[in-house]
C-alpha positions, 0 to 999 in steps of 0.5 A, a space after each residue: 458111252 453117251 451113244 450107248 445110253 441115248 440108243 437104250 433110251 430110244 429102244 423104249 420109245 412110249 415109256 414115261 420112265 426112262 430105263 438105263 441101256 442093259 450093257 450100262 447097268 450091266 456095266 455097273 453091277 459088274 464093275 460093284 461086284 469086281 470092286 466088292 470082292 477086292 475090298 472084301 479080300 480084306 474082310 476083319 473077323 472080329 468080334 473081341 470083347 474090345 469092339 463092343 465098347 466106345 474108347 471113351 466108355 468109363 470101364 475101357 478107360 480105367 481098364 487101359 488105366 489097370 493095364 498101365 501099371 498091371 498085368 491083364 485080367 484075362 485068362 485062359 484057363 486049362 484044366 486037367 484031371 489024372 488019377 495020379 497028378 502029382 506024378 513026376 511024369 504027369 508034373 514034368 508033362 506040365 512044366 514042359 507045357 508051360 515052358 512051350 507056351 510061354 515062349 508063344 508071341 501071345 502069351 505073357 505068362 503062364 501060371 501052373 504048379 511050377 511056375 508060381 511062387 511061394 514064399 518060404 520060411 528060413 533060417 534068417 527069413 524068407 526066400 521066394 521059391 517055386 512051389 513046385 520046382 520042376 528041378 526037384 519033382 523026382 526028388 520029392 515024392 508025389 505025397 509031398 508034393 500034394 501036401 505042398 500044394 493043397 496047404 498053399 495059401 494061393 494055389 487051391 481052388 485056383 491051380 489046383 482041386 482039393 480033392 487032388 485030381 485036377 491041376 489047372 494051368 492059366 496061359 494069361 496073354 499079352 494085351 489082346 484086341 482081336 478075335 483072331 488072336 484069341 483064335 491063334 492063340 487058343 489054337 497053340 495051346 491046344 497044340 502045346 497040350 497035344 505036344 506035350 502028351 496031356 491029351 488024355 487029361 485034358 478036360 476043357 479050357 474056360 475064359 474070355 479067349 475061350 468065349 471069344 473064340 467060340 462065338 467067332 467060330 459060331 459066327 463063321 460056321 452061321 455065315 457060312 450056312 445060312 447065307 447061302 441057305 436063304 439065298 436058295 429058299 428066298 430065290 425058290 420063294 421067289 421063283 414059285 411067286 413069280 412062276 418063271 426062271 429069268 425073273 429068279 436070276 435077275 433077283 440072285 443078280 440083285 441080292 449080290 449087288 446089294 449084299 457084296 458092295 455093303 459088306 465091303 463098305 464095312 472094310 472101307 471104313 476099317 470096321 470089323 465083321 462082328 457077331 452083329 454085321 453078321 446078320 447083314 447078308 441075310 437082312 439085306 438078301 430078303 429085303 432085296 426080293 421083298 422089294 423085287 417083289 413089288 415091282 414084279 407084282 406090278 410088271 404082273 399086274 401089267 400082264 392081267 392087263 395085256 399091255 406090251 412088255 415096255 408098258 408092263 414095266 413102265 406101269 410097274 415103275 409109275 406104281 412103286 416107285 415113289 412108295 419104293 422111294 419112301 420105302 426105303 426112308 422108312 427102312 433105313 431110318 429103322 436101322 440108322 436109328 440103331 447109331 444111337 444105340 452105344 455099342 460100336 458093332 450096333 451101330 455100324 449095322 445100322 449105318 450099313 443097313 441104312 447104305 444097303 437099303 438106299 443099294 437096293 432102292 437103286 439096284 431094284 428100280 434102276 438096274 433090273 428094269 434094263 434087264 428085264 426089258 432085255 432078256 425076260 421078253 415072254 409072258 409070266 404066267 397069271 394062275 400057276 404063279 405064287 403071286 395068284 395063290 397069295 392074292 386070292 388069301 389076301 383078298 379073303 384076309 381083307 375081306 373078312 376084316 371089312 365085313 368084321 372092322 369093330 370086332 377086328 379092332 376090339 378083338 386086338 385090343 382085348 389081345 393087347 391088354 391080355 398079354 401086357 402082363 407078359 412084357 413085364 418079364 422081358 429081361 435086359 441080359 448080357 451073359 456070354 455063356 448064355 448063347 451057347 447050348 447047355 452041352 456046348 463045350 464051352 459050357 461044359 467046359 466052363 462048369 467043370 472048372 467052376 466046380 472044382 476051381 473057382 469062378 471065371 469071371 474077373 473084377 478089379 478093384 483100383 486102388 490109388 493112393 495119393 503120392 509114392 509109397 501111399 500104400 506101403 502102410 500098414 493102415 492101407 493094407 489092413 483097410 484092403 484086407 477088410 474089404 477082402 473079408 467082407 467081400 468073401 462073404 458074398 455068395 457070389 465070390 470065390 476068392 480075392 487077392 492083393 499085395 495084403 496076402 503077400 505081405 501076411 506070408 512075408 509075415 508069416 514065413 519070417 516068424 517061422 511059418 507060425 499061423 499065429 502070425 499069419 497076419 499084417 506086420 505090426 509097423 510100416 517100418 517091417 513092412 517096408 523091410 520086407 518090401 526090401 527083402 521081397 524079390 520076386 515077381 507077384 507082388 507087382 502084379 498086384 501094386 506098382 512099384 511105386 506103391 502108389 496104384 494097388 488092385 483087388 482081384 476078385 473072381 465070381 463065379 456069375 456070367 450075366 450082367 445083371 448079377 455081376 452088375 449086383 455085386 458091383 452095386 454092393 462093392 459101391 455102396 460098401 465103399 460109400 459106406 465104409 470109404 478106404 483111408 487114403 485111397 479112391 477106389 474104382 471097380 473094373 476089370 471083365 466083369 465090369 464091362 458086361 456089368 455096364 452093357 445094361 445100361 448101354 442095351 436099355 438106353 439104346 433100345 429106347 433111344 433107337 425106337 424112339 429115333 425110328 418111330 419119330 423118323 418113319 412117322 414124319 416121313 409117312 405123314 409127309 408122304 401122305 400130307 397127314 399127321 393123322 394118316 401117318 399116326 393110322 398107318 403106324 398102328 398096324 406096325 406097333 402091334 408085331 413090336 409089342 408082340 415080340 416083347 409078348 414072345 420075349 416075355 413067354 418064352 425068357 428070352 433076354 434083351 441082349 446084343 442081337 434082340 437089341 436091334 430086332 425093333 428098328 429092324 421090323 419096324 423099317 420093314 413093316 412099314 414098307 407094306 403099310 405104304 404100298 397097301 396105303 398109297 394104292 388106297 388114296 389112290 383110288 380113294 382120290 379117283 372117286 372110289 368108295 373107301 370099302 372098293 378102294 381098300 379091296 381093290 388096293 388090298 387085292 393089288 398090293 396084298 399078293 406081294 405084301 403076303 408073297 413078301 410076308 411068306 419069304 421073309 418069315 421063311 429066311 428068317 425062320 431058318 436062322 432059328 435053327 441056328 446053335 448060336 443061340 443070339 442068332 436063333 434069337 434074332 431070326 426067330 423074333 425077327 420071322 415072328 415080329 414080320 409074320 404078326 405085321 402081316 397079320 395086322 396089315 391084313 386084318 387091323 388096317 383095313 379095320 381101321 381104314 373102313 372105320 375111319 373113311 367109312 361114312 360118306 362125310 369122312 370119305 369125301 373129306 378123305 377124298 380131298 385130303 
C-alpha cells in the first residue's frame, strides 16, 4: 500500500499539492459505500410524536407520570355513517370489529356501542351494563336502541352523532413510541374494517396515529422522489456547467459518498430518520456539487490558461482549497448551531449536516482530485459550457453594481425598510394538520369527525390529592365538577370527563334514574358506599384506585399550538385564581406537548441564529485577520434571511418544525460564496491591483461558479416546493428563495460595499496591507 501511494504521488511530479493514488481513493469511496449500505440496512423510520421531545421536557415528564396511573390519551378514532345504524346486522358488524381489534398486540382497548359501559338503575341500586349488549341487539329493536344511545350521558358527540347516522369506534392502543407502530396498527384496523364487512360505511379515521402515520408516508413517498429527482437536475445542471461526461460521474460519484456514510451515521448513533433528517439527502447532494462546482471552475480556469492537466487541477487546488476549508466551517457551524435548538430531530440534522459538510470537504478536495487526474484527461470545453454563459451575467451583475454602488446600497436599504412591516406577520405554529392539503384525506377525515362528533385534540388535567383516598370526597368532586362547567364555557372545548360524572350516575341510577338527582352524593359516606358497590372498569381510568391521582380529560376541537396553548394559559390562570381544595393540578396530555413546541421553535430559532451568526463571524474574520471585513461580508448574507421572514411574512407561512432550520441552513451556505468571491478580491488586492480591477477580476473568476451554484441549488431546492407534504414545500421554497436573494446580494450589494469601502486610494492602500 505504501508503494501504492508513493507511485501515485510520483505520477504527479511538478504538483505543489499532493493528490491520493486513484486505486487508494477508489479504495476509500468504495469501502464507505460498502459500509453505508450495511449500516443503513438498519435505517428507523420514525418520526412518532414521542421523538420530538427531550426525556426530561415538563410535558414528557408528567405524561409518563399520567400514564403510570391512566390509560393513554391517545386514540384513534373510526367513523362510520349508515342509513339504518342501529340495525342488528350493522351493530353486530361492529361488535364483531371491536372483538378483532381488540385482540390485536397494539391495541389496549376498544371503545364503541357495545363495549362501553352504562350505569343503570335497579331494584336495589345500580349495576354496570353495557350500553348496547351485543347478546341482546336482536331482541331490542333499532328504535330502542338509538333512544338508549342518544339519551346516555357519555356516548353522543363521542360514539355516536345526534342525528343518528354515525357511529364511532375508538381503538386506543397500548403505549406507542413508534412511527411504525402506529402504521401497523392503522393498517390492522383498516383490515379489520374490510374484514368485517364495514367498508361501504367507513367514512375516515382522525388522531394522533392517523397524523403520525400520514406525515410517515408523506416523508416516504417525498424521499423516495425527490431524492433521485435532484439527483438528476443537479448532475444535469452540473453536466451543462461543466459541458463534459466524466466530470458529471465523478460528481454522482461524490454526492453518494457524502450522502450514504451520513445518513448511516444517524443509525450508528441509534437516531431515528424523521420528517427532519429527511431533508439531509437532498441538502447534502446540492452542497456536494456546489462544492465540486468551485473546484471545476478553478480546473477550468486552468484550461483558459493552456496549463497541463496536473497543473489545471493543482492550481484549482491552491485557489480553493483554503476558502473550501473555511468554507466548510462556516457550513457546518450554520447547522451545528441548530443543537441548541431543543427539539431532539433538530438537532440531530444539524449535527449530521455539520459530519456531511466536513464529508464533502474531504471527498471534493481529496478523493476527486485522483480521479480526475486518472480518467478526465481531455480538455473541457471554454465557450459551450454553463460556467462561460454564468461568467458573462456575473460579470454584467458586477459591473452594474461598480458603475451604481451608492444607488445599490441606498436601493437595498429602501427595500429593507419597505417590508419590515411584512416580518412583523410571521407566525410561530406548530399544527399537525396544517401540513397537509386541505382535501388530504386526513383533513377530510378529520373534519367529518369534528362536525358530527367532538374534537380530536386531548388535554389532561392532573389532579394529586395528598395521601390514599384524598379524592374519595364530596368536596373534591364538587371542586372537579366546577371546573368541568367552567371549562365547557370555553368555545374551544367540546367535552370533559372525570370520575364526577360517574359518581353522579352512580347517584342518579340509585335514586332511580330521577334527573333531580343527577348530581354529587350528599356525604362521603354514600359516596365511598358507592365506590363499594362500583364494579366495573371506567372509573379507574379516570382515578387510581387509591384515590389518590385523578384526571380531566378534555377534548378541543383546535390543532395549532398557539390556540391550544391559549386555552392552557386560560385553564392556569383559572386555577390560580380559583386553586382546587386539596389537590395540585397540572396540565398535560397531546394538546399539551404541540402547545410547549412554541416555545421550544422561538428560543430555538433564536438560539441557533445567534450560535451561527457568532460562529461564522469569527471564523470570517480570522480568516480575513479583520473583524471589520468579516462584519463587510456577513451583510450580503443577513439580507436573503430577512427576506425569507419578508416571504414568511406575505404569504402566512409559519415557523414551524422544518422553517425552523431554513436560517442556519441558508446562512452556512451563503456564506460560502461570500468567501470564494472575497478571498480572490484580497488576493488581488494584495498583489497591487486597483480595488474596482481586483472586485471585476475576482467577481468574473469566482462569480461563474457562485452563479452556476446559485442556478443549481435554487433548482433542487425549488423542486422540493412541488411537494404535498406542505412542511417540505415549505422548506424547499423558503430555502431556493433565501439561496436566490443571496445571490442577489453577493452579486449586486458586495461589490457595492467593497467599492464604497476601499475605493479611495487611502483606503485601498490600507486594504492593500491589511
Amino acid at each position: 500500500m505504501t508503494n501504492l501511494i508513493a507511485r501515485g504521488f510520483s505520477r504527479q511530479q511538478g504538483m505543489q499539492h499532493k493528490v491520493l493514488a486513484w486505486p487508494l481513493a477508489l479504495a476509500l469511496v468504495i469501502l464507505l459505500h460498502v459500509g453505508a449500505v450495511m449500516v443503513l440496512l438498519k435505517l428507523d423510520f420514525n418520526n412518532a410524536p414521542e421523538v420530538y421531545y427531550p426525556d426530561d421536557a415538563p410535558a414528557v415528564v408528567l405524561r409518563n407520570q399520567l400514564r403510570a396511573d391512566f390509560p393513554s390519551d391517545e386514540v384513534l378514532t373510526v367513523l362510520f355513517r349508515a342509513d339504518q345504524p342501529y340495525a342488528a346486522d350493522f351493530l353486530k358488524r361492529l361488535d364483531r370489529l371491536a372483538s378483532d381489534l381488540g385482540k390485536h398486540r397494539l391495541v389496549e382497548r376498544v371503545l364503541t356501542l357495545t363495549t362501553v359501559e352504562k350505569i343503570s338503575a335497579t331494584d336495589d341500586g345500580f349495576v354496570v351494563e353495557w350500553l348496547v349488549a351485543p347478546d341482546q341487539i336482536d331482541e331490542i329493536g333499532a328504535d330502542t336502541l338509538r333512544q338508549r344511545v342518544l339519551e346516555d350521558r357519555f356516548a353522543p358527540d363521542v360514539l355516536a352523532s345526534r342525528n343518528g347516522h354515525y357511529i364511532a369506534l375508538a381503538v386506543r392502543p397500548v403505549p406507542l413510541g413508534e412511527s411504525m407502530q402506529r402504521k401497523e396498527l392503522r393498517n390492522a384496523v383498516l383490515a379489520a374494517v374490510e374484514g368485517a364487512g364495514l367498508r361501504e360505511h367507513y367514512v375516515g379515521d382522525a388522531g394522533p396515529v392517523t397524523v403520525d402515520v400520514a406525515e410517515l408516508d408523506s416523508i416516504l413517498r417525498d424521499s423516495v422522489l425527490f431524492i433521485p429527482l435532484t439527483t438528476v437536475i443537479g448532475l444535469s445542471l452540473l453536466g451543462w456547467v461543466v459541458g463534459r461526461l466524466k466530470p458529471v460521474v465523478i460528481g454522482a460519484v461524490a454526492m453518494s459518498t457524502v450522502v450514504l456514510p451520513t445518513v448511516a451515521g444517524i443509525v450508528v448513533f441509534d437516531q431515528p430518520y424523521t420528517m427532519a433528517t429527511a431533508i439531509l439527502p437532498s441538502l447534502l447532494a446540492a452542497y456536494t456539487l456546489a462544492t465540486l462546482l468551485h473546484l471545476y471552475a478553478g480546473i477550468q480556469r486552468g484550461r483558459v490558461a493552456r496549463l497541463s492537466r496536473p497543473a489545471r487541477i493543482d492550481r484549482a487546488l491552491a485557489e480553493t482549497l483554503k476558502p473550501g476549508f473555511f468554507n466548510v466551517l462556516t457550513t457546518g457551524a450554520g447547522l451545528l448551531s441548530l443543537t441548541l435548538v431543543p427539539i431532539p430531530p433538530i438537532q440531530v440534522f444539524g449535527a449530521a449536516g455539520a459530519f456531511g459538510t466536513a464529508l464533502v470537504f474531504l471527498t471534493v478536495f481529496y478523493l476527486a482530485p485522483p480521479f480526475l487526474l486518472h480518467w478526465d484527461v481531455h480538455r473541457w470545453p471554454r465557450h459551450k459550457s454553463g460556467l462561460g454563459v454564468t461568467g458573462k451575467l456575473a460579470s454584467r451583475l458586477v459591473r452594474f453594481s461598480l458603475r451604481n454602488p451608492k444607488a445599490i446600497v441606498a436601493g437595498a436599504l429602501a427595500l429593507i425598510v419597505a417590508t419590515f412591516a411584512f416580518t412583523q406577520r410571521v407566525q410561530v405554529e406548530s399544527d399537525l394538520l396544517a401540513f397537509f392539503a386541505a382535501e388530504h384525506p386526513v383533513s377530510r377525515s378529520t373534519r367529518a369527525i369534528e362536525s358530527e362528533l367532538s374534537g380530536v385534540t386531548t388535554l389532561e388535567i392532573s389532579l394529586r390529592g395528598a395521601e390514599r383516598d384524598s379524592l374519595a370526597r364530596v368536596e373534591a368532586l364538587r371542586a372537579m365538577r366546577e371546573l368541568q362547567i367552567w371549562l365547557e364555557q370555553m368555545p374551544e372545548v367540546d367535552r370533559t370527563l372525570s370520575m364526577a360524572d360517574l359518581v353522579e350516575e352512580m347517584h342518579w341510577a340509585m335514586n332511580s334514574e330521577d334527573p333531580a338527582f343527577r348530581t354529587l352524593p350528599p356525604s362521603d359516606k354514600l359516596l365511598r358506599q358507592y365506590l363499594l358497590i362500583y364494579d366495573g372498569r371506567d372509573l379507574y381510568e379516570l382515578v387510581n384506585r387509591e384515590f389518590a391521582h385523578a384526571r380531566i380529560v378534555v377534548n378541543l376541537n383546535v390543532h395549532g399550538a398557539q390556540e391550544i396553548g391559549r386555552v392552557i394559559g386560560a385553564m392556569r390562570a383559572h386555577l390560580e385564581r380559583h386553586p382546587l381544595p386539596g389537590m395540585q393540578a397540572d396540565i398535560g396530555g397531546y394538546g399539551r406537548l404541540f402547545a410547549d413546541q412554541v416555545d421550544l421553535l422561538v428560543n430555538g430559532q433564536i438560539n441557533s441564529f445567534l450560535g451561527a451568526f457568532v460562529q461564522i463571524f469569527l471564523f470570517m474574520a480570522i480568516l480575513w485577520r479583520s473583524f471589520g471585513a468579516a462584519a463587510l461580508g456577513i451583510i450580503p448574507n443577513l439580507a436573503p434571511l430577512y427576506f425569507i421572514f419578508v416571504l414568511m411574512g406575505v404569504t402566512g407561512i409559519y415557523l414551524d418544525l422544518a422553517t425552523v432550520m431554513i436560517a442556519s441552513v441558508v446562512l452556512g451556505i451563503t456564506v460560502d460564496d461570500t468567501i470564494h468571491l472575497y478571498y480572490g478580491y484580497r488576493k488581488r488586492l494584495k498583489k497591487g491591483f486597483s480595488p474596482v480591477f481586483a472586485i471585476a477580476r475576482s467577481f468574473e473568476s469566482s462569480g461563474r461558479a457562485v452563479l452556476a451554484i446559485s442556478l443549481l441549488l435554487v433548482a433542487q431546492f425549488g423542486l422540493l416546493a412541488s411537494s404535498a407534504f406542505i412542511p417540505t414545500a415549505n422548506f424547499g421554497l423558503m430555502t431556493a428563495v433565501g439561496l436566490l436573494a443571496g445571490q442577489i446580494f453577493e452579486l449586486l450589494l458586495l461589490p457595492a460595499l467593497l467599492l464604497i469601502k476601499d475605493g479611495r486610494p487611502r483606503r485601498a492602500a490600507a486594504a492593500r496591507t491589511s
